[in-house]
C-alpha positions as CSV (number, residue, x, y, z in Angstrom):
1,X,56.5,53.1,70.8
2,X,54.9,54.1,74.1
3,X,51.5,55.5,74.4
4,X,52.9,58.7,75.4
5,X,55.0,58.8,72.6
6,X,52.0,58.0,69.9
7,X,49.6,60.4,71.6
8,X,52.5,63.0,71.2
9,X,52.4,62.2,67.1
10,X,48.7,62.3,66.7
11,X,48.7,65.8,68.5
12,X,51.6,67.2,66.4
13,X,50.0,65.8,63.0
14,X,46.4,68.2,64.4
15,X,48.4,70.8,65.2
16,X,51.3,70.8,62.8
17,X,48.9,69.5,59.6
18,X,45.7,70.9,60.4
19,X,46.1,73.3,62.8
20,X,48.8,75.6,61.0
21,X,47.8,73.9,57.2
22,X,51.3,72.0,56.4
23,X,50.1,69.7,54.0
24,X,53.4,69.4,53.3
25,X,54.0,67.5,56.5
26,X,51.8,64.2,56.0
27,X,54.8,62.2,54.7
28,X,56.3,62.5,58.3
29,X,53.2,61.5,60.0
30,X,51.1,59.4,58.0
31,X,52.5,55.8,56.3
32,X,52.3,55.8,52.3
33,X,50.0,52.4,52.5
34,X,47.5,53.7,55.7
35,X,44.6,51.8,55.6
36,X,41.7,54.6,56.3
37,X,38.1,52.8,57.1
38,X,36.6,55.9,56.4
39,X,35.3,58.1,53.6
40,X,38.6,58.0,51.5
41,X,38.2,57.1,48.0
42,X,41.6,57.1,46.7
43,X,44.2,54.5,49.2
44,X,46.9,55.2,51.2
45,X,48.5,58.5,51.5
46,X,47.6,60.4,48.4
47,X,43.7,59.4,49.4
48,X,44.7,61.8,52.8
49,X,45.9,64.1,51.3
50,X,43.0,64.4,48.9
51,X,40.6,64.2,52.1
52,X,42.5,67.3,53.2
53,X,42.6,69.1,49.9
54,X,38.6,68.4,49.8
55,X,38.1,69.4,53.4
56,X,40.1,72.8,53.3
57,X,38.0,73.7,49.7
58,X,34.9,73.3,51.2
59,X,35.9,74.8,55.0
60,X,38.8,77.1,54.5
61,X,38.4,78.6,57.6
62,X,38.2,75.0,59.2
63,X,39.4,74.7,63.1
64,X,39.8,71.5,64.9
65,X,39.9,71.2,68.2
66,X,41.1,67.4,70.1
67,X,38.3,67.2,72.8
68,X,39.4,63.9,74.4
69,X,42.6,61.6,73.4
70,X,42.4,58.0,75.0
71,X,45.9,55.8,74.0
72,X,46.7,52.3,74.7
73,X,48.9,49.9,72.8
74,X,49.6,50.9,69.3
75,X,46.2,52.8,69.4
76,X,45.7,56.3,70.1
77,X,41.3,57.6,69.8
78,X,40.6,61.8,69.3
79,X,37.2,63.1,69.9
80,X,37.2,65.9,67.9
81,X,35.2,68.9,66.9
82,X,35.4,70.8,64.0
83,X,34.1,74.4,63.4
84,X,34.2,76.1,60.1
85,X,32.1,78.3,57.5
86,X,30.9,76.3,54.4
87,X,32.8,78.5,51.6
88,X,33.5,76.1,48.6
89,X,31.9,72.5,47.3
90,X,31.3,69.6,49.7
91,X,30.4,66.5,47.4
92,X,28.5,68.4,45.2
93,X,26.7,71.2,47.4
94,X,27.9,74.2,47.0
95,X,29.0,76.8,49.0
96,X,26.1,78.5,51.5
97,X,28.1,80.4,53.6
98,X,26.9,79.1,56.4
99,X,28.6,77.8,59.8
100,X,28.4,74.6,60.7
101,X,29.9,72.4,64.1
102,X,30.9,68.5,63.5
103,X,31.9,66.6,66.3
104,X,33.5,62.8,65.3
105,X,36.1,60.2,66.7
106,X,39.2,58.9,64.7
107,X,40.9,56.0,66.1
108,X,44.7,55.8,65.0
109,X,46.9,52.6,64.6
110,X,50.7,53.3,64.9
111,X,54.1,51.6,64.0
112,X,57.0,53.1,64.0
113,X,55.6,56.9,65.1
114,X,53.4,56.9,61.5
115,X,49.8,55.9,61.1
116,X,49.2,53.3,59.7
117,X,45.7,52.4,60.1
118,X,42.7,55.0,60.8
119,X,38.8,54.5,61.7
120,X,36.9,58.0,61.0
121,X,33.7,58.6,62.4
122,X,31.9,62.0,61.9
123,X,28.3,63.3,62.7
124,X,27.6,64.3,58.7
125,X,24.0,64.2,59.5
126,X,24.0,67.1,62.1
127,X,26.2,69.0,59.5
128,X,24.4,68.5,56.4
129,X,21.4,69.9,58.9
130,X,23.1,72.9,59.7
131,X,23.8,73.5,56.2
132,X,20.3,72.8,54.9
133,X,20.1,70.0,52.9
134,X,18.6,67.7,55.8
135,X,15.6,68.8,57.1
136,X,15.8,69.3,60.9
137,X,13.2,67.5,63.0
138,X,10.3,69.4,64.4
């Protein structure tokens, strides 16, 4: 596949996925044995979708927007930021209600127009900040 043609899949699995909520859609997008170097504890697939499912409980109202998308080779890198109210349990802290900004990088390995590998890197101390269970310095 050609660059152009991964970075085309990783913007229709943010918009069509994320963007307008089709969980139903992660079969077309995302391999069933992904490798995910991340925080997924369950493999492949069903440990995405689970990441999802966790995400949109604790941020219903979630937005992401791709900041910057860099493709070469089979590779395609999204600097992302994500926006959302804290409404429901994020690894054990409940709801506060409060608004919170994340910015992170995913790098995406493709074959065949699915993922198959992904890197996730997220700024979860600036988030657990804004939602007050890290103090903020000064």
């Amino acid at each position: 596949m050609s660059t152009e043609t991964n970075k085309a899949v990783i913007r229709r699995y943010f918009e069509q996925v994320w963007k307008q909520d089709r969980p139903d859609l992660f079969e077309e997008f995302i391999a069933d044995n992904v490798v995910h170097h991340g925080i997924e504890q369950v493999p492949g697939l069903e440990g995405m979708k689970a990441g999802y499912a966790m995400s949109l409980q604790a941020f219903p109202d979630l937005q992401l927007t791709i900041d910057d998308e860099i493709a070469e080779d089979d590779k395609v890198v999204i600097r992302w930021t994500l926006k959302a109210t804290h409404q429901g349990e994020l690894m054990g802290i409940p709801g506060t209600g409060k608004k919170v900004m994340q910015s992170g990088f995913s790098i995406f390995r493709l074959a065949n127009a699915k993922v198959v590998e992904l890197w996730f890197l997220a700024d979860n101390m600036s988030m657990m900040q804004q939602l007050g269970v890290i103090p903020t310095p000064g």
